[in-house]
C-alpha positions in Angstrom: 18.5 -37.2 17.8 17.1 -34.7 19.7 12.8 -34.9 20.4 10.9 -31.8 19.1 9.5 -31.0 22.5 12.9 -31.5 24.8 14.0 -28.7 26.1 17.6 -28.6 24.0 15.3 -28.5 20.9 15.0 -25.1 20.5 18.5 -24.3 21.0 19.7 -27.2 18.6 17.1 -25.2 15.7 17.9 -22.1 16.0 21.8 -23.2 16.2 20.4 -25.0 12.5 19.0 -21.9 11.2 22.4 -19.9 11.8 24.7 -22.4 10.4 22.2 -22.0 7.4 22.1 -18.7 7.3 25.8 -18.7 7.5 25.9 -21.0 4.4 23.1 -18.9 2.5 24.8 -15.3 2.2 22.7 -12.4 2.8 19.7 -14.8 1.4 20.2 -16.5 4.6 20.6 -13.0 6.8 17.1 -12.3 4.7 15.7 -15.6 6.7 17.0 -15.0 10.1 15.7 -11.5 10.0 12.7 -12.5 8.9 11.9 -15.7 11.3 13.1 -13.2 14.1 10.3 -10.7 13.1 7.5 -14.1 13.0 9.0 -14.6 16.8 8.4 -11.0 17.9 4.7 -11.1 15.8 3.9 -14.7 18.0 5.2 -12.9 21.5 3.3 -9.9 20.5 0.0 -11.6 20.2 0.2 -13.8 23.5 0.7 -10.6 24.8 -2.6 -9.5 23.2 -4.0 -12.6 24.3 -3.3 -12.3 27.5 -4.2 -8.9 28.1 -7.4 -9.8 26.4 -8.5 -12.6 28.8 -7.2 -10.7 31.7 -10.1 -7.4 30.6 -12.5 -10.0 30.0 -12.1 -14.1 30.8 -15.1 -15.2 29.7 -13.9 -14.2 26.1 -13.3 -17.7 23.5 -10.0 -16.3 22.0 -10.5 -18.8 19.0 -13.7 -17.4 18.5 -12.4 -13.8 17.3 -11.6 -13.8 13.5 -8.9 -12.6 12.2 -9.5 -9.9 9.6 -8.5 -10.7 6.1 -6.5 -8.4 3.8 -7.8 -7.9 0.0 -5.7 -6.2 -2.1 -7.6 -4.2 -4.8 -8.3 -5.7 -8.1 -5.9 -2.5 -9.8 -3.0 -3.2 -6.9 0.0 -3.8 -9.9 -0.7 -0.7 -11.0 -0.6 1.3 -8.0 0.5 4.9 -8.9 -0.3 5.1 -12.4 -2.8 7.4 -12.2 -0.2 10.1 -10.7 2.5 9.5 -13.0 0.4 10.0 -16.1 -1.8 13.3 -14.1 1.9 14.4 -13.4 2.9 13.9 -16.9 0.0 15.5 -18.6 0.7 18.8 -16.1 4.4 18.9 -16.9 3.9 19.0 -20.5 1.1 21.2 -20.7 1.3 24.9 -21.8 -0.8 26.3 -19.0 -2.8 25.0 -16.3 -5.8 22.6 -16.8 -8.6 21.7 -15.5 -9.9 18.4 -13.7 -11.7 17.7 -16.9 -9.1 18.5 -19.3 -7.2 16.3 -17.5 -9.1 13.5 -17.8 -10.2 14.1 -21.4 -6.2 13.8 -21.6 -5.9 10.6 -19.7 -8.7 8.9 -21.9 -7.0 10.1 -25.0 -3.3 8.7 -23.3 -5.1 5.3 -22.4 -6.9 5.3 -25.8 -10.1 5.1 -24.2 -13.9 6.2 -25.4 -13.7 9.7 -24.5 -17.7 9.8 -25.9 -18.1 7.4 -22.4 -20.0 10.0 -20.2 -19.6 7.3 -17.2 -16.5 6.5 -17.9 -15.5 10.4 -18.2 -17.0 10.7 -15.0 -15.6 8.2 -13.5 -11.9 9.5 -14.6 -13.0 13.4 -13.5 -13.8 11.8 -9.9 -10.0 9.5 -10.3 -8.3 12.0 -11.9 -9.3 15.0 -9.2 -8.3 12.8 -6.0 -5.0 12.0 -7.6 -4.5 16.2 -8.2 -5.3 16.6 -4.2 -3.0 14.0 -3.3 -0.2 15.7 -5.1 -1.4 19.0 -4.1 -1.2 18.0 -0.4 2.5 16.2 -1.4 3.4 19.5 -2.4 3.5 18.2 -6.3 1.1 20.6 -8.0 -0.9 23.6 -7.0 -4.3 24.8 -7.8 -5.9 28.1 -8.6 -9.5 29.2 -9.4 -10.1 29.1 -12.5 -13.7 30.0 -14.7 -16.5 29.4 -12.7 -16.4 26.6 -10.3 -13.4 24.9 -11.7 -9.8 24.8 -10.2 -7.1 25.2 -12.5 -3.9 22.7 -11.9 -0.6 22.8 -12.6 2.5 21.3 -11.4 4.9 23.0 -9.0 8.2 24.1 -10.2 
């Protein structure tokens, strides 16, 4: 049995993880690939370490901490918002405005539309989703009455 630090250890475990990956199909093509990508992502950061105590010794590298990822509370329904904006534009007779819009998305949602914050708060959600699509070359706006843009969806 080989020890965990001899140097034949690391040869004997990665001659382990092929055999199983051999044995597992592409599930086991999936783990190769993927411990691979944790071995660059290790050499990659004592790279970062090392440039980092080389700019500045004196730095405690275990004092830096690492910055956390939060997903946002709405993450599983990423996209949403465009689908239904999209929808509402492609079924409409002419173009709308941001408000119409999301007068439309509370009535699709089945939502208060007498909520004045909540209408708000759709105008603001609905309008960012409309220049996100405009800039994906999706929809297009023109001026309409006043200060309001009219949208509609590129065809």
């Amino acid at each position: 049995m080989l020890a965990i630090d001899s140097p034949d250890a690391g040869v004997a475990l990665s001659e382990f993880r092929v055999a199983q990956a051999d044995d597992l199909g592409p599930v086991g093509f999936v783990i190769e690939r993927t411990h691979q990508r944790l071995r660059t992502l290790v050499e990659q950061l004592a790279s970062l370490d090392a440039t980092i105590q080389t700019i500045d010794p004196s730095v405690v590298l275990e004092r830096i901490k690492p910055r956390t990822f939060r997903a946002p509370p709405d993450w599983a329904h990423r996209g949403e918002m465009s689908r239904i904006v999209l929808s509402i534009l492609r079924t409409a007779s002419e173009p709308m405005t941001t408000r119409e819009l999301a007068v439309q998305m509370l009535v699709e949602r089945a939502l208060d539309r007498a909520d004045q914050r909540l209408l708000s708060l759709m105008v603001k959600r609905v309008g960012v989703s409309l220049r996100h699509a405009r800039d994906a070359g999706l929809t297009k706006a023109s001026q309409g009455p006043g200060m309001f843009m009219l949208w509609e969806v590129v065809r």
